[in-house]
C-alpha positions in Angstrom: 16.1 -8.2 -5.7 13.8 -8.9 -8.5 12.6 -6.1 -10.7 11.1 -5.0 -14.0 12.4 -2.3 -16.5 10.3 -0.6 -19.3 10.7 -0.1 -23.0 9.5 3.2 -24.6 6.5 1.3 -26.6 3.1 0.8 -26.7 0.5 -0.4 -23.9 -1.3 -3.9 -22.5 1.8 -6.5 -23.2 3.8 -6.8 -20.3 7.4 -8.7 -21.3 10.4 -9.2 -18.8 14.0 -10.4 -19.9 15.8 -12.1 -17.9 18.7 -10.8 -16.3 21.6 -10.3 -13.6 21.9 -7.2 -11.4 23.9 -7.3 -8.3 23.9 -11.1 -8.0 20.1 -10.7 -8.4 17.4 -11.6 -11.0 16.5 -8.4 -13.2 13.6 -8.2 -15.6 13.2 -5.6 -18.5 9.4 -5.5 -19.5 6.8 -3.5 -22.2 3.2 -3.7 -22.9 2.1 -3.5 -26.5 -1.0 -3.6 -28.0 -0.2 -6.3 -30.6 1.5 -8.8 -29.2 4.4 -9.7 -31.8 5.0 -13.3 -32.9 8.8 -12.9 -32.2 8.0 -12.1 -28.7 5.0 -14.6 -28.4 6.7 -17.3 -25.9 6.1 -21.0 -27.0 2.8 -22.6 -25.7 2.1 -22.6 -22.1 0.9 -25.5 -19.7 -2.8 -26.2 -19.7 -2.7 -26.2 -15.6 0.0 -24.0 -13.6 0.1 -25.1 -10.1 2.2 -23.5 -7.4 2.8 -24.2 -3.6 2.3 -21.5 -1.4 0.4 -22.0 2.0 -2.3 -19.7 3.3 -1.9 -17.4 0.0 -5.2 -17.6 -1.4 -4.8 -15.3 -4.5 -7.2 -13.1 -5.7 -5.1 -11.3 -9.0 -3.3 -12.0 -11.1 -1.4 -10.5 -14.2 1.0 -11.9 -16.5 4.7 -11.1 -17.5 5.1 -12.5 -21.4 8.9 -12.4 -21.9 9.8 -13.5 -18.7 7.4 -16.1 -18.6 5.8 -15.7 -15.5 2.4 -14.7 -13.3 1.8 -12.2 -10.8 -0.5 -13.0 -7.7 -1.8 -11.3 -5.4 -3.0 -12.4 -1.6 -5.9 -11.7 0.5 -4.2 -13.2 3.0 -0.8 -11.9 3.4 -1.2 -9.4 0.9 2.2 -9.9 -1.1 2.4 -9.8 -4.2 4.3 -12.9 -5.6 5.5 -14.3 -8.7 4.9 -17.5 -10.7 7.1 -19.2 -13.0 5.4 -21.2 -15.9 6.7 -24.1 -14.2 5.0 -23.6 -10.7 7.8 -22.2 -9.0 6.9 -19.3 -6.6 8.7 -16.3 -5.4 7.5 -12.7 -3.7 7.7 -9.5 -4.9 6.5 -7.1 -2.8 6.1 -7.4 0.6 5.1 -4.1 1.9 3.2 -3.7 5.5 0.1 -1.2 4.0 -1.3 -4.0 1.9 -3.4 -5.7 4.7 -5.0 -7.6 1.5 -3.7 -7.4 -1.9 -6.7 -7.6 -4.6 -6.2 -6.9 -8.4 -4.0 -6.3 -10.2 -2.3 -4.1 -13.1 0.8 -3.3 -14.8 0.8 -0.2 -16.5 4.1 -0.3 -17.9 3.9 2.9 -19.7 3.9 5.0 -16.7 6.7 2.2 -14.9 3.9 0.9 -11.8 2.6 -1.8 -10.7 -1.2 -0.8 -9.6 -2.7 -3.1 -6.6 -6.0 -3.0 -4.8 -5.8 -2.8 -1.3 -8.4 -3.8 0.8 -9.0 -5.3 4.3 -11.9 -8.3 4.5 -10.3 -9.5 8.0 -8.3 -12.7 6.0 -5.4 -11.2 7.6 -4.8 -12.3 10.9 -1.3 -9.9 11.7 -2.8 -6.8 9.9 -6.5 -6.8 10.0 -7.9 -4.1 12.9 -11.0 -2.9 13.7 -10.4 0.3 11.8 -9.5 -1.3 8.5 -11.7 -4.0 8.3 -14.6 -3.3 6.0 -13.7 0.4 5.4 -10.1 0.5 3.5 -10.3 1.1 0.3 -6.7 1.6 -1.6 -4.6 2.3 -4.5 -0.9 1.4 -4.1 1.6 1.5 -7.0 4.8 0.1 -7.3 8.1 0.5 -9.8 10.0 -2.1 -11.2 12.4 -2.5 -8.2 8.9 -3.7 -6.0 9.3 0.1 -4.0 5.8 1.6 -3.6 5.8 4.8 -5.4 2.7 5.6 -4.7 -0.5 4.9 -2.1 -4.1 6.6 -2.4 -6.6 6.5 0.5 -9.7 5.9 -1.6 -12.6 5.0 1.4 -11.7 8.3 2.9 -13.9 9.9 -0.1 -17.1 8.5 1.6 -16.1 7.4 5.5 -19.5 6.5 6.8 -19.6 3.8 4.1 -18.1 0.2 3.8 -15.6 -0.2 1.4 -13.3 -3.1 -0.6 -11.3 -1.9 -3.6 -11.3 -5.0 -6.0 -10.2 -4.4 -9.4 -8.8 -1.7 -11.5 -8.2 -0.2 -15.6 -6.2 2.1 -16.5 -7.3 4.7 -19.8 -4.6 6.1 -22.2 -4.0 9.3 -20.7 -3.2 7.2 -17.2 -6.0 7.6 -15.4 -7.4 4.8 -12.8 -10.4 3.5 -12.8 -11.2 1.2 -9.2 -14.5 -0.4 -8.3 -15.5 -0.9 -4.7 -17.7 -3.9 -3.7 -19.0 -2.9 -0.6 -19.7 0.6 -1.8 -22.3 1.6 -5.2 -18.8 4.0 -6.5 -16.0 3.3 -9.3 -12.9 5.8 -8.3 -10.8 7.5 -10.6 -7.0 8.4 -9.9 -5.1 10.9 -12.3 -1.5 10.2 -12.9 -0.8 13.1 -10.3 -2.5 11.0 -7.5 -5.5 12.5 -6.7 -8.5 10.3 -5.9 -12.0 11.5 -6.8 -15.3 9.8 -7.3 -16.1 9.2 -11.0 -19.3 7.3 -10.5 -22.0 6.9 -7.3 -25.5 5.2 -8.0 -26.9 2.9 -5.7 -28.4 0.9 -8.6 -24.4 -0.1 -8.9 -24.5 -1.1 -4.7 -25.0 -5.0 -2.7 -26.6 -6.1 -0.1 -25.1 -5.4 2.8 -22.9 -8.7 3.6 -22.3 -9.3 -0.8 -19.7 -8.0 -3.5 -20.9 -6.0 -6.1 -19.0 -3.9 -8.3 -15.8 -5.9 -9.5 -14.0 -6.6 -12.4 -13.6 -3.4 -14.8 -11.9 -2.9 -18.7 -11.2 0.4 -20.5 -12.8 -0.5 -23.9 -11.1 1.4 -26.8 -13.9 3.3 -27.9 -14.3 5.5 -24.5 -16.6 3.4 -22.2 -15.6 1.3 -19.4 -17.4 -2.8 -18.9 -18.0 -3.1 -15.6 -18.8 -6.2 -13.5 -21.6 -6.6 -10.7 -20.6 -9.9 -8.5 -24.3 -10.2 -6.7 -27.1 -9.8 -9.4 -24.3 -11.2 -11.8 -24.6 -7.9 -14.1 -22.6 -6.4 -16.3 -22.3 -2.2 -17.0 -21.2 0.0 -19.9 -20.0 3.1 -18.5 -19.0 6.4 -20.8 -16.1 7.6 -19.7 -17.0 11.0 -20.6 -20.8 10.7 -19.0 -20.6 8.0 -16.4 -24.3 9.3 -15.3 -25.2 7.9 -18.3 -24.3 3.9 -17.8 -26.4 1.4 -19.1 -27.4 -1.8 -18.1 -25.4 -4.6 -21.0 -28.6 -7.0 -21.7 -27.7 -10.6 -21.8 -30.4 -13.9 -21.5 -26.8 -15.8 -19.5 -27.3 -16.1 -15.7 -24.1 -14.5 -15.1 -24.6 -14.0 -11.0 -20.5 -14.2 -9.4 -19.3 -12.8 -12.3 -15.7 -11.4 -11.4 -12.6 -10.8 -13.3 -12.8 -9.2 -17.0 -10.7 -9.2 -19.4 -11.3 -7.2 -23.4 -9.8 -9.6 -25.9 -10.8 -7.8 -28.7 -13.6 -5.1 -29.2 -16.6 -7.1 -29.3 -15.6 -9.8 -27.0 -14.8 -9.9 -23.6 -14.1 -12.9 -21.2 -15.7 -13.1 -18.1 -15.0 -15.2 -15.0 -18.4 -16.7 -12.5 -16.6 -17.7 -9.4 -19.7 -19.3 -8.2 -20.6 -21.1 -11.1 -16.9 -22.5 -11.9 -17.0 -21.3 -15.3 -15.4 -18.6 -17.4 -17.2 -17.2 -20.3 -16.6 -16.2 -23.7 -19.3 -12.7 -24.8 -19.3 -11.3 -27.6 -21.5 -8.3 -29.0 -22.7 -7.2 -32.4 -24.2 -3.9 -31.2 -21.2 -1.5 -29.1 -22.1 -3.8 -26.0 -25.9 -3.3 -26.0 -26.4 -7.2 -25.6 -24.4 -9.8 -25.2 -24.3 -13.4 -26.2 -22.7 -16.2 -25.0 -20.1 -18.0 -27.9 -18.7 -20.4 -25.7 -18.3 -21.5 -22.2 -15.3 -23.1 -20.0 -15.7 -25.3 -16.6 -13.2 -24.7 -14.2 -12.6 -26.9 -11.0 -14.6 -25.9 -8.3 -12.0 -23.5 -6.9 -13.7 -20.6 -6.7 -12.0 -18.5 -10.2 -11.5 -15.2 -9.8 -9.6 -13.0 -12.6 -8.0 -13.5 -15.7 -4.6 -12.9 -17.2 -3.7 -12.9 -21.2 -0.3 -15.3 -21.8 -0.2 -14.6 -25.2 -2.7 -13.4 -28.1 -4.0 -17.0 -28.0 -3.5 -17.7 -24.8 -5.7 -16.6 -21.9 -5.4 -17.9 -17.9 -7.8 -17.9 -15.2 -6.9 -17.6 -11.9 -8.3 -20.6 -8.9 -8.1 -18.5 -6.1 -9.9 -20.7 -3.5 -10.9 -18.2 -1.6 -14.5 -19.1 -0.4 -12.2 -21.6 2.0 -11.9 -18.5 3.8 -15.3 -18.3 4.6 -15.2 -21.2 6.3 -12.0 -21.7 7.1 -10.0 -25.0 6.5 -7.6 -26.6 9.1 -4.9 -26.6 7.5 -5.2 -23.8 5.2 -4.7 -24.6 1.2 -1.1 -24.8 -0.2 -1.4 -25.3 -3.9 -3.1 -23.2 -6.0 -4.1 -23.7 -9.6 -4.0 -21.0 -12.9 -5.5 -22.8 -15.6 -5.3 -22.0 -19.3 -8.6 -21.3 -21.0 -10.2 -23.5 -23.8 -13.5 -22.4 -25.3 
């Protein structure tokens, strides 16, 4: 059994060592704010490619010490692991995640937070009941063991819903977007699900993805991605009525995973334009502009996954295959390191 163990420190760098337990591999991880040059590992590949068939990852999250990714799958919804040479493993396999979405380890409360979500990629576990309307939070220790599962689409059943991505703030509380619904959830540590914000400016066409990838910036807001109309939000986490529109002159429609690399600049991932790019601000995330720009290969790049404090991966999830499925499904699938 493959786990993870936590180190009384700080929060966002997640590190595993390497280890035996029962004849099994154990890993001992810790997120930390500033990622320490005796803990930095040594320079990663430009192109991680694995071999997994009919995975189709959407998240993904990195382990810094133990020198591996976590995946997720909208197909089989487990939750797998990555070496830095390519070689693949599961983690969790658990029978509630019809779809496995984002992402996060928050290794200061000991979980593993997944999005789970049902878009009918699941041939075993999709059913007319979940299909379009679940909406989920499940968390998981060290060991893989859920510890935890929150029914978020039962806050608004006559609507659609597909938990995507989720941030966590410093006093543990979760913050999940839905695409098919105009809402960003919150979760408290104890569990309980509420709606933190509902605007229909934040809401799709029916048929589209809006809300998607989401940060917790350090000064009390959270950034907040809109797939469709490629827009991007700032949302105070102590007046979320009061979100504002960030203004930027970059086409940034399929914008999808986020990820803060340091106040004033954020990465941002366009699945449908293949690129990632790199935003920065000089005004608290009023405006944005764009400082530099990297081309991905046209496989559909979702999220985004820090290696190191240099080093940051995007994930080629492939996953507009699935809208028109191919015969045979994909088996490799690519995480590519960033280069602006």
């Amino acid at each position: 059994m493959t786990s993870f163990r936590l180190k009384p420190r700080g929060a966002r760098q997640f590190t595993m060592m390497m280890g035996l337990l029962v004849g099994s591999v154990s890993l001992s991880a810790c997120f930390n704010n500033d990622v320490e040059p005796t803990l930095a590992p040594p320079p990663g590949a430009d192109l991680v490619t694995f071999t997994k068939e009919n995975l189709y990852p959407e998240g993904i999250d990195y382990d810094t010490n133990g020198r591996r990714f976590l995946v997720s799958s909208l197909t089989t919804g487990i939750i797998s692991q990555v070496a830095d040479d390519g070689s693949y493993a599961p983690f969790v396999t658990d029978a509630s995640l019809v779809s496995s979405v984002g992402l996060h380890i928050d290794a200061e409360r000991n979980r593993l937070l997944v999005a789970v979500s049902d878009p009918g990629y699941n041939k075993d576990k999709t059913t007319a009941a979940t299909k379009g309307k679940l909406a989920a939070l499940a968390s998981y220790d060290g060991f893989g063991k859920r510890v935890g599962y929150v029914d978020l689409g039962s806050l608004r059943p006559a609507l659609s819903h597909f938990a995507n991505d989720m941030a966590v703030d410093q006093a543990g509380n979760v913050y999940v977007t839905d695409s098919f619904a105009p809402i960003i959830y919150k979760v408290d540590v104890a569990g309980v699900a509420s709606v933190f914000l509902e605007d229909a400016r934040l809401g799709a066409p029916a048929g589209q993805f809006g809300l998607n990838g989401i940060e917790v910036h350090p000064d009390g807001y959270l950034l907040v991605a809109k797939t469709d109309d490629g827009s991007l939000f700032k949302v105070p986490l102590s007046n979320p009525t009061a979100f504002t529109k960030v203004g930027s002159s970059q086409d940034l429609k399929g914008i999808d995973g986020l990820t803060l690399i340091e106040a004033g600049r954020l990465y941002a991932s366009c699945n449908s334009q293949s690129k990632v790019y790199n935003l920065t601000t000089a005004n608290g995330w009023g405006d944005v502009t764009v400082a530099g720009t990297f081309a991905t290969l046209p496989e559909y790049p979702t999220t985004l996954a820090r290696r190191s404090a240099t080093e940051t991966y995007v994930l080629y999830s492939r996953i507009n295959e699935l809208q028109t499925p191919a015969t045979p499904a994909a088996t490799k699938f690519n995480i590519a390191k960033l280069k602006f």
